[in-house]
MIDRENVO-33270 format. One record per residue (C-alpha): residue number from 1; residue in three letters; x, y, z. Coordinates in nm, 4 decimals, padded with zeros to 6 digits. Each point is the difference from the previous one (the first is absolute). Layout:
<rs>
<r nuvex="NUM" nuse="ALA" px="X" py="Y" pz="Z"/>
...
</rs>
This chain:
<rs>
<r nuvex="1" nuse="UNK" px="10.2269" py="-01.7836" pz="-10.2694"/>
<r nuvex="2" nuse="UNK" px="-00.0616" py="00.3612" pz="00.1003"/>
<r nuvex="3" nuse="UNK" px="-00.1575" py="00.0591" pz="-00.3627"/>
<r nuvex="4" nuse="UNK" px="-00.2074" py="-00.2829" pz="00.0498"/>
<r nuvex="5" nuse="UNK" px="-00.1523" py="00.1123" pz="00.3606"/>
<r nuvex="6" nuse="UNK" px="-00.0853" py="00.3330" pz="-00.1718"/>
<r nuvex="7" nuse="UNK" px="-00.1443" py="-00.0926" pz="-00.2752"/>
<r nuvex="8" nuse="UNK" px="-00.2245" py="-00.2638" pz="00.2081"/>
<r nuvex="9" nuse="UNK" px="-00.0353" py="00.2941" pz="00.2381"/>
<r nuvex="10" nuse="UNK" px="-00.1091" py="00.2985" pz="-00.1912"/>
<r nuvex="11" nuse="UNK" px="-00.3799" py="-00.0204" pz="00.0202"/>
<r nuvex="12" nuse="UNK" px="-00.0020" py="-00.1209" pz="00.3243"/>
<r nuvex="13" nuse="UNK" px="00.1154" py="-00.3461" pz="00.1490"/>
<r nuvex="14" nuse="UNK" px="-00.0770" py="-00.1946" pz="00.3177"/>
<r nuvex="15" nuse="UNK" px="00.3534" py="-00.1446" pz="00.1169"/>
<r nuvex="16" nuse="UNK" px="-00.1370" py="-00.3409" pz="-00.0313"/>
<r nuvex="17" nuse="UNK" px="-00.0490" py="00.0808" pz="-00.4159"/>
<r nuvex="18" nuse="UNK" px="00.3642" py="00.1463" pz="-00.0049"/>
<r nuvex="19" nuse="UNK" px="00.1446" py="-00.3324" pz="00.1974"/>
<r nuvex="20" nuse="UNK" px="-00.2177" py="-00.2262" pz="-00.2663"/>
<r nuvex="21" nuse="UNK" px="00.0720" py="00.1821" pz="-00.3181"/>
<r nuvex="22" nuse="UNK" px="00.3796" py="00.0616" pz="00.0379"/>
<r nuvex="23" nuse="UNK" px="00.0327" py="-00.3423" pz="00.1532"/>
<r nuvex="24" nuse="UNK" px="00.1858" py="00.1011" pz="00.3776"/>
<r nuvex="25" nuse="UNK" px="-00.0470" py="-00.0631" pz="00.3380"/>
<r nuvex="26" nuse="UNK" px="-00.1225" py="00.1919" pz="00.2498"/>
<r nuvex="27" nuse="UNK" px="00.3377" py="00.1140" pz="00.1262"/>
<r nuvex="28" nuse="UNK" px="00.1942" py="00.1038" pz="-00.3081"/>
<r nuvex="29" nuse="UNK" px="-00.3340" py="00.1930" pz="-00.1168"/>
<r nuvex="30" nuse="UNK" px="00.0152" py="00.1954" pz="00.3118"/>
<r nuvex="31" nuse="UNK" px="00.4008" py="00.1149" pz="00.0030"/>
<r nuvex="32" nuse="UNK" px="-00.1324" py="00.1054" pz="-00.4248"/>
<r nuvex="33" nuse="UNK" px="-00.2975" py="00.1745" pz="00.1481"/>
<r nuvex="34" nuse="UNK" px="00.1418" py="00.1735" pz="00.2320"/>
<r nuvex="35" nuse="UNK" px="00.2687" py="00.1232" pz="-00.1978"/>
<r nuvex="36" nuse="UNK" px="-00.1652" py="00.1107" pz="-00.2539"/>
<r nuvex="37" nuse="UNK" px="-00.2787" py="00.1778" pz="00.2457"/>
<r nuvex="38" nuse="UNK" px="00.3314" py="00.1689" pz="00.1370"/>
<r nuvex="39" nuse="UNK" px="00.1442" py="00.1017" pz="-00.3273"/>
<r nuvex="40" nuse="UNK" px="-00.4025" py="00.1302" pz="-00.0875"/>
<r nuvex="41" nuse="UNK" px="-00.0215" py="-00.2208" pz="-00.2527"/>
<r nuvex="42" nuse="UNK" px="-00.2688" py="-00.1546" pz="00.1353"/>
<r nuvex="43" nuse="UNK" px="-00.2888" py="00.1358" pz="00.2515"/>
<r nuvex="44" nuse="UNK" px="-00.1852" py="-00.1922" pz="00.2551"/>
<r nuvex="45" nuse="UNK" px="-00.4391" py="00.0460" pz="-00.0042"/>
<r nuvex="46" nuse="UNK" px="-00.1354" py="-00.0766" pz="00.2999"/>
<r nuvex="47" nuse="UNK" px="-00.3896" py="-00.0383" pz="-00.0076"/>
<r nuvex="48" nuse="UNK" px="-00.2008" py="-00.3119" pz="00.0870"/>
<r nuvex="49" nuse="UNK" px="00.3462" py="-00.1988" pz="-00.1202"/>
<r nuvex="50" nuse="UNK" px="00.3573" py="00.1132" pz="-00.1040"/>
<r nuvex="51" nuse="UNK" px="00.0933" py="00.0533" pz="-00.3509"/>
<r nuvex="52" nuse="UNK" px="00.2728" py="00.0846" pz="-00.1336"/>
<r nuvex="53" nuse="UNK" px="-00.0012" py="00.2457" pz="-00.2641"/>
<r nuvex="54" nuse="UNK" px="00.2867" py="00.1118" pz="-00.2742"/>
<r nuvex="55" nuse="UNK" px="00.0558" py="00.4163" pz="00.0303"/>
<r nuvex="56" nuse="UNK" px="00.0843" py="00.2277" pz="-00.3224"/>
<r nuvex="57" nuse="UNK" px="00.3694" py="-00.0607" pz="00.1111"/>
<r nuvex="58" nuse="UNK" px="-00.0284" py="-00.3366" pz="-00.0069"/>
<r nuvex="59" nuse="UNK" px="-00.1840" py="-00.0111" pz="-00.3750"/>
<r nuvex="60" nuse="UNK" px="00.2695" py="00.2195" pz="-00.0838"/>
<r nuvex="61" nuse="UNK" px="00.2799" py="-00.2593" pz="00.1156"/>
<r nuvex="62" nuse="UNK" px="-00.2164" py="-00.2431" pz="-00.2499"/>
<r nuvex="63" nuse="UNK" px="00.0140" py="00.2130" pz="-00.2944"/>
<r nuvex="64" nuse="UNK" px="00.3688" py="00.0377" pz="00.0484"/>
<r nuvex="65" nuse="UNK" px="00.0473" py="-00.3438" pz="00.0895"/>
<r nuvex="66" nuse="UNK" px="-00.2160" py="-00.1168" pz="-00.3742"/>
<r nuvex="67" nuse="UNK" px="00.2270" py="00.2425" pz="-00.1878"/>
<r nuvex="68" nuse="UNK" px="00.3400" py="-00.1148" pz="00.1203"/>
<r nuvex="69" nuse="UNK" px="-00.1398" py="-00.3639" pz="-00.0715"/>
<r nuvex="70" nuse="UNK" px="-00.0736" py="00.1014" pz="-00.3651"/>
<r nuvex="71" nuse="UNK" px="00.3497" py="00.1375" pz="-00.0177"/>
<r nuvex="72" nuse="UNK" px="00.1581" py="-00.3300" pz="00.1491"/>
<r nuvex="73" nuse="UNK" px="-00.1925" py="-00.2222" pz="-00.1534"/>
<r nuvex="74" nuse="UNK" px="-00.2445" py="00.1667" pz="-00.2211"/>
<r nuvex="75" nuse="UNK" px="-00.0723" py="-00.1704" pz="-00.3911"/>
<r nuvex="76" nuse="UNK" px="-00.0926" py="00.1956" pz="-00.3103"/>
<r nuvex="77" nuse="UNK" px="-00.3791" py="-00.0105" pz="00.0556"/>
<r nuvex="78" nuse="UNK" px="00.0432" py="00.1533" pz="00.3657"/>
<r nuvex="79" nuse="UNK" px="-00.0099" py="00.3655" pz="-00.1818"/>
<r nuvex="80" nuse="UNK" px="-00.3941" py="-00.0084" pz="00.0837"/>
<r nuvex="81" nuse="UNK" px="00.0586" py="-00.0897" pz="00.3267"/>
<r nuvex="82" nuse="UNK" px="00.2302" py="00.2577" pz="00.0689"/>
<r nuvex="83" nuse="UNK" px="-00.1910" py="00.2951" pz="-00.1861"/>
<r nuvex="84" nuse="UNK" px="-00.2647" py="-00.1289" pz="00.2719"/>
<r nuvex="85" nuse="UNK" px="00.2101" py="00.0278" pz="00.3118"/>
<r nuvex="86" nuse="UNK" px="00.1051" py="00.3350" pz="-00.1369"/>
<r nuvex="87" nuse="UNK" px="-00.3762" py="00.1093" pz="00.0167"/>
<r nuvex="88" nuse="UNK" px="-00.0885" py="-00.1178" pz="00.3515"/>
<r nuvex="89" nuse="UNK" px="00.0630" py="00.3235" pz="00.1240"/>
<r nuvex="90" nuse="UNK" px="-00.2956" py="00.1384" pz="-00.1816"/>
<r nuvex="91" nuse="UNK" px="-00.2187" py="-00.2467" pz="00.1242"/>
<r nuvex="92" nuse="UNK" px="-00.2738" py="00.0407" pz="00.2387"/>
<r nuvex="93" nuse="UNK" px="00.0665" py="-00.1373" pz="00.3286"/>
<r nuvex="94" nuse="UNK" px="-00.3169" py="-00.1953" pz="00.0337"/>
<r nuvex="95" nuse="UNK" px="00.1324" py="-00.2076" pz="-00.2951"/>
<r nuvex="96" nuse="UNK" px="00.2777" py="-00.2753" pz="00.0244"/>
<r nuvex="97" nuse="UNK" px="00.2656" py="-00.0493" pz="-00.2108"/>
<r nuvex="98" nuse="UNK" px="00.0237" py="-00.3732" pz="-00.1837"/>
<r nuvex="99" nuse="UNK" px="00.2947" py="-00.1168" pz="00.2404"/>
<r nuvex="100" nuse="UNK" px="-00.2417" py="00.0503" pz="00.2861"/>
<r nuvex="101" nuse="UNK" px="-00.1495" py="-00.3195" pz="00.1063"/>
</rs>
């Protein structure tokens, strides 16, 4: 679930789009938020409206997250997707990786 809320999360996400794409109520989605705002996972925009907004740390926790699924349950073909992962370091922060919805 916390992959989930990050990867919905990392442009930019009302908490209403986060609720409705990872399929929670209002209460559980606030204990996760909060959480991960705590752990700086996640950072909280406030302009007109709040969004909530995935930090380096908490792309990092994805990448690491992607890899050790690979190695649990990864199939010959995932070599691409690894090599990939492996190079999202080196991209530009403007740019999202694949896993990012």
């Amino acid at each position: 679930m916390v992959a989930k809320i990050l990867r919905v999360a990392a442009k930019g996400s009302k908490e209403e789009e986060i609720m409705e794409q990872c399929k929670l109520n209002s209460m559980v989605l606030e204990n996760y938020l909060s959480a991960l705002a705590e752990l700086r996972l996640l950072m909280v925009e406030e302009k007109d409206e709040t969004f909530y907004r995935t930090t380096e740390k908490g792309l990092d926790f994805l990448r690491i997250y992607h890899r050790l699924r690979w190695l649990l349950w990864g199939k010959d073909n995932d070599f691409l997707l690894m090599r990939l992962l492996g190079q999202l370091g080196k991209v530009k922060k403007d740019v999202h990786p694949f896993y990012v919805s």
